[in-house]
C-alpha positions as CSV (number, residue, x, y, z in Angstrom):
1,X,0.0,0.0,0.0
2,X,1.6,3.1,-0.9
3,X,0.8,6.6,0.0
4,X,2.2,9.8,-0.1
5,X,3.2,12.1,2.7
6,X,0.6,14.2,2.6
7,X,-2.3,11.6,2.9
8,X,-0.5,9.5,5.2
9,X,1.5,10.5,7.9
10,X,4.0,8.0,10.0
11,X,3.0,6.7,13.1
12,X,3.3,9.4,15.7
13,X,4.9,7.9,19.2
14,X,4.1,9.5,22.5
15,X,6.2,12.1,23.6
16,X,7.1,10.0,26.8
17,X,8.8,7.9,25.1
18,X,6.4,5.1,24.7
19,X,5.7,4.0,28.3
20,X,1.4,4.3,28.3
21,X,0.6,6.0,31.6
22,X,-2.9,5.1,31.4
23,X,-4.5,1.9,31.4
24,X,-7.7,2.8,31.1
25,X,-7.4,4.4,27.9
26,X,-6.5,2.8,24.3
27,X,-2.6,1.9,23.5
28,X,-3.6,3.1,19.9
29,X,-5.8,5.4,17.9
30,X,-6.3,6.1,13.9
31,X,-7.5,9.4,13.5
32,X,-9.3,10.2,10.1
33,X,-10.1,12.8,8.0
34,X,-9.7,15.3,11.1
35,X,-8.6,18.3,9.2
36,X,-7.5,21.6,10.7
37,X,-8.1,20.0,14.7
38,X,-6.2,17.1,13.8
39,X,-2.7,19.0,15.6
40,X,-5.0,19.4,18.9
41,X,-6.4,15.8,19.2
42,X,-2.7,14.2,18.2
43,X,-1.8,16.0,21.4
44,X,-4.3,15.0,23.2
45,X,-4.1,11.6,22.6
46,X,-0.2,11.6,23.0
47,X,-0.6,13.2,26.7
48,X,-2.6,10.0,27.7
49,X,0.1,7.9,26.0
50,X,-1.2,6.8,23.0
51,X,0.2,6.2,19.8
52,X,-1.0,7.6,17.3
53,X,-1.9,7.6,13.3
54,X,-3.2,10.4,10.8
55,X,-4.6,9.6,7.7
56,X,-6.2,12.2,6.0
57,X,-8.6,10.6,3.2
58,X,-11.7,8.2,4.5
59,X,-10.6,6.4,1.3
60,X,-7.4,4.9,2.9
61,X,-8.6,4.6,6.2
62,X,-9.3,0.5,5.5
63,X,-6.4,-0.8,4.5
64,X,-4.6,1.6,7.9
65,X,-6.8,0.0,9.9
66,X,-5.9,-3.6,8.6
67,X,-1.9,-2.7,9.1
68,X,-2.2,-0.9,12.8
69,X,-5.2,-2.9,13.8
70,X,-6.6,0.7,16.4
71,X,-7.8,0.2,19.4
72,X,-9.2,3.2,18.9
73,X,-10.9,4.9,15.8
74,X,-11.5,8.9,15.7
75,X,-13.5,9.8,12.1
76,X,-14.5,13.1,10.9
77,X,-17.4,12.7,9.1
78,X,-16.9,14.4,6.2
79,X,-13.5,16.7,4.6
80,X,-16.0,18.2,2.0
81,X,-13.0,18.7,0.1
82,X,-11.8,15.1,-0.2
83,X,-14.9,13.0,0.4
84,X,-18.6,12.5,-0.3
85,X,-20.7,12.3,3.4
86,X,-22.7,9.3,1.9
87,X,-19.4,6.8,2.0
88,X,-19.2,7.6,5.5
89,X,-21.8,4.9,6.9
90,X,-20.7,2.4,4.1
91,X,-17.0,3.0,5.6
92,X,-17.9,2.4,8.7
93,X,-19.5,-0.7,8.3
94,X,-16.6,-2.2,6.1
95,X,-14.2,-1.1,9.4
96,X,-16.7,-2.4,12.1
97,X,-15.3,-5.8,9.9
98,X,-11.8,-5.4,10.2
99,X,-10.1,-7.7,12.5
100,X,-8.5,-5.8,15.4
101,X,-10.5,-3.0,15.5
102,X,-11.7,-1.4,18.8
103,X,-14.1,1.9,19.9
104,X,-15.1,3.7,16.7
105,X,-15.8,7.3,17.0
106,X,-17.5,9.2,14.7
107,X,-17.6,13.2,14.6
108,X,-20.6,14.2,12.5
109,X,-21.5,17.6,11.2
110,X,-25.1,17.3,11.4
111,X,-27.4,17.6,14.7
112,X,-30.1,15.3,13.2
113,X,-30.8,12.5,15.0
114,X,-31.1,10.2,11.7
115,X,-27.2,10.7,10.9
116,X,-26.1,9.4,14.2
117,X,-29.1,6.4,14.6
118,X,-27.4,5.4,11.0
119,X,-23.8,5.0,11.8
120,X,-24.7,3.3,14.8
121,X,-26.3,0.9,13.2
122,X,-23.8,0.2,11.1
123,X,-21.2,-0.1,13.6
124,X,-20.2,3.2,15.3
125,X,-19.7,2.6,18.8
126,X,-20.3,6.4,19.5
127,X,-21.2,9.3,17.7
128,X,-20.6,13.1,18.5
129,X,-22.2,16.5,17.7
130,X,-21.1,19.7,17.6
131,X,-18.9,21.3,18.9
132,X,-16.3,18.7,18.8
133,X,-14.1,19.6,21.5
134,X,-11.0,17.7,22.1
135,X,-11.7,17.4,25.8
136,X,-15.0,16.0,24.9
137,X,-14.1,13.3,22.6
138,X,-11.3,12.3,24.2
139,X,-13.4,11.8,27.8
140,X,-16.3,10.2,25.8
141,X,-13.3,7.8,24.4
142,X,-11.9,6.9,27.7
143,X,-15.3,6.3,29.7
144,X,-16.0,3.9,26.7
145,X,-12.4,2.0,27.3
146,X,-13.4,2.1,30.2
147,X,-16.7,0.1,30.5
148,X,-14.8,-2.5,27.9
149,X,-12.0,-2.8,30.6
150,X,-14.8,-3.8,33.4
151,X,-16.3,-6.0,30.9
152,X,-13.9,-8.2,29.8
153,X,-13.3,-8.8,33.1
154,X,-16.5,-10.4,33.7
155,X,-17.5,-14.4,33.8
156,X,-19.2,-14.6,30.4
157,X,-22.2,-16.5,30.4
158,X,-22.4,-19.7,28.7
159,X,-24.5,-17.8,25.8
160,X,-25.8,-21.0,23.6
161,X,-28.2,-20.4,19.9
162,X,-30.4,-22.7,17.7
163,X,-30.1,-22.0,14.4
164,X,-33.0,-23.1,11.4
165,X,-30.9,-24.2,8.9
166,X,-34.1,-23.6,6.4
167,X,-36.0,-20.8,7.6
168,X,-32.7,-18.3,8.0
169,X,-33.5,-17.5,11.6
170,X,-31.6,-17.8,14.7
171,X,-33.3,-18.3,18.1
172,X,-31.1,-16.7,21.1
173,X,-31.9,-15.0,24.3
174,X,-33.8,-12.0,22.6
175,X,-36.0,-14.8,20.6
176,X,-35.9,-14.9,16.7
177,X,-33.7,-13.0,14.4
178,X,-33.8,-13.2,10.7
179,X,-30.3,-13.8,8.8
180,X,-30.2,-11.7,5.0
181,X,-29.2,-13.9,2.4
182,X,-25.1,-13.4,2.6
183,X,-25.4,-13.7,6.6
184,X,-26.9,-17.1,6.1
185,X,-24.6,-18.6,3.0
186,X,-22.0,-17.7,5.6
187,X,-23.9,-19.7,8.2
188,X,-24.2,-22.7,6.7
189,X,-20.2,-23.0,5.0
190,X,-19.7,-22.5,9.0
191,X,-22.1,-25.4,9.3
192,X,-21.2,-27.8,7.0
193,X,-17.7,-27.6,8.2
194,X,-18.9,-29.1,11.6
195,X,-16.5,-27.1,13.7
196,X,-13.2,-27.5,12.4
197,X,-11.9,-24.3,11.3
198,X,-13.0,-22.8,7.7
199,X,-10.5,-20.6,5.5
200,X,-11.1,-17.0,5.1
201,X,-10.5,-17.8,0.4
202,X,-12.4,-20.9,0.8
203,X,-15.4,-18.7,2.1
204,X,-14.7,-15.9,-0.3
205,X,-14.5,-18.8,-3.6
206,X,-17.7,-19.9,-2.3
207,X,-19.8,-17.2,-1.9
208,X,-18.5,-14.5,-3.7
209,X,-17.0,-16.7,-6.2
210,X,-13.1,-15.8,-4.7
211,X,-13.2,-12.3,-6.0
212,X,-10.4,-10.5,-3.6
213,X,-12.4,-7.5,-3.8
214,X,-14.5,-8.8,-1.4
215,X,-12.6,-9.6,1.5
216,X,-14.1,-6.3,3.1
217,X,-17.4,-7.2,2.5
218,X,-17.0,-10.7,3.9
219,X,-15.4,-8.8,6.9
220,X,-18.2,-7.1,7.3
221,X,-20.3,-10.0,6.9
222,X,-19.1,-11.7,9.9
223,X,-19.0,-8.7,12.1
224,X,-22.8,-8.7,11.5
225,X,-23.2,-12.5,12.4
226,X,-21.7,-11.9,15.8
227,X,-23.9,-9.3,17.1
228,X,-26.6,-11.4,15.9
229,X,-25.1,-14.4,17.2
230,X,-22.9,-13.1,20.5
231,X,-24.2,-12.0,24.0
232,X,-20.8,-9.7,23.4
233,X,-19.9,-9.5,20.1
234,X,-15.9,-7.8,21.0
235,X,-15.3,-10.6,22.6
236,X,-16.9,-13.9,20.4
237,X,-17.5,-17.2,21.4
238,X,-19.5,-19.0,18.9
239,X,-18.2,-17.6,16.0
240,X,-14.5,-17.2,16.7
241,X,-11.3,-16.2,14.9
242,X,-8.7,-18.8,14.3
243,X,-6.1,-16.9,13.8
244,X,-3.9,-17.0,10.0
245,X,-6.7,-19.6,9.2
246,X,-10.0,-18.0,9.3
247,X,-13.3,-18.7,11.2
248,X,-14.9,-21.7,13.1
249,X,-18.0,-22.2,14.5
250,X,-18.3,-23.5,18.1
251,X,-20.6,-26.1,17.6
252,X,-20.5,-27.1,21.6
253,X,-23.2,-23.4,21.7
254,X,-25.1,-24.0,18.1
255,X,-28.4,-26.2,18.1
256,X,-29.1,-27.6,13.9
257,X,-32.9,-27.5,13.7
């Protein structure tokens, strides 16, 4: 992936030498498409210890986020200069999908409720309005590292789903959900491989008919399949990651009907 320096800049270390002073906030953050404020939030985030990535174009903020896998996403909505504000939801998606990637923050120009209910649906963790102080999204960050922190700490339940191989639907704890077609071609290449581990090209051949293209949607794919599957989707247990392989499904919580 090449880029030039002033769409990519190199990965900024904190100024204290790299020793992260604070636990409680991410170890790493990409910040996109920040403009003009993007001086003010690097030093931000380099006061908590943070190291920290600019890229300036929504456009390479995918294949950034593959290579430096973020625990921590910043996005600017829109650089009406660069961008178009309609990729921005579609973006997000796509990185909700990349392996590796933790809190996504998005700053969004608009104060309409739709914009935000949007990119939270399609993966935002968090969305902010105007004014975007750095003080504000950096506190807004931390209190969501935060609650991940006390999370992960907890006994996860023993979350167990019946899936209908024919109908598409998944019964869980919050009763019946409905797979879309993809989501359910997934599903069953999951199935049929009867919990031994299935390879990230053998599911791409399959479905998509190997196109490389599509590894990004097939990421994004499976992102949605564990928050319909997962009683914590960050932290997966029936549809894991076997990592340099690709994905297996736990068949000790699935139930074929």
């Amino acid at each position: 992936m090449a880029h030039d320096d002033e769409s990519f800049d190199s990965l900024r270390t904190p100024a204290n030498g790299g020793m992260l002073t604070t636990p409680s906030f991410a170890r790493s953050a990409l910040l996109v498409g920040m403009g003009p404020s993007t001086p003010e939030f690097v030093e931000g985030l380099q006061t908590e210890g943070v190291q920290t990535l600019v890229i300036h174009r929504l456009s390479e903020c995918i294949d950034a986020a593959r290579l430096m896998r973020p625990e921590l996403v910043i996005l600017l909505e829109v650089d009406p200069a660069l961008d178009d504000v309609s990729l921005c939801p579609d973006l997000v998606e796509t990185l909700r999908g990349v392996e590796g990637v933790g809190h996504i923050l998005v700053l969004i120009e608009s104060t309409e409720p739709e914009s935000a209910l949007e990119l939270l649906a399609r993966g935002a963790d968090d969305v902010v309005a105007p004014p975007h102080s750095v003080e504000t999204v950096l506190l807004r960050a931390r209190l969501a590292r935060e609650r991940d922190s006390v999370q992960s700490l907890l006994p996860a339940p023993f979350h167990t789903i019946q899936i209908d191989r024919e109908a598409r639907h998944i019964h869980g704890g919050e009763g019946e959900i409905v797979l879309t077609g993809r989501e359910s071609q997934v599903l069953a290449k999951l199935l049929e491989a009867a919990g031994e581990p299935i390879r990230r090209r053998r599911l791409l051949k399959a479905i998509w008919g190997g196109d490389q293209e599509s590894v990004a949607v097939l990421d994004a794919t499976i992102h949605r399949l564990r928050r319909k599957l997962e009683a914590n989707p960050s932290n997966p247990k029936i549809l894991t990651t076997v990592r340099g392989v690709g994905y297996r499904l736990e068949m000790a919580r699935v139930e074929v009907v």
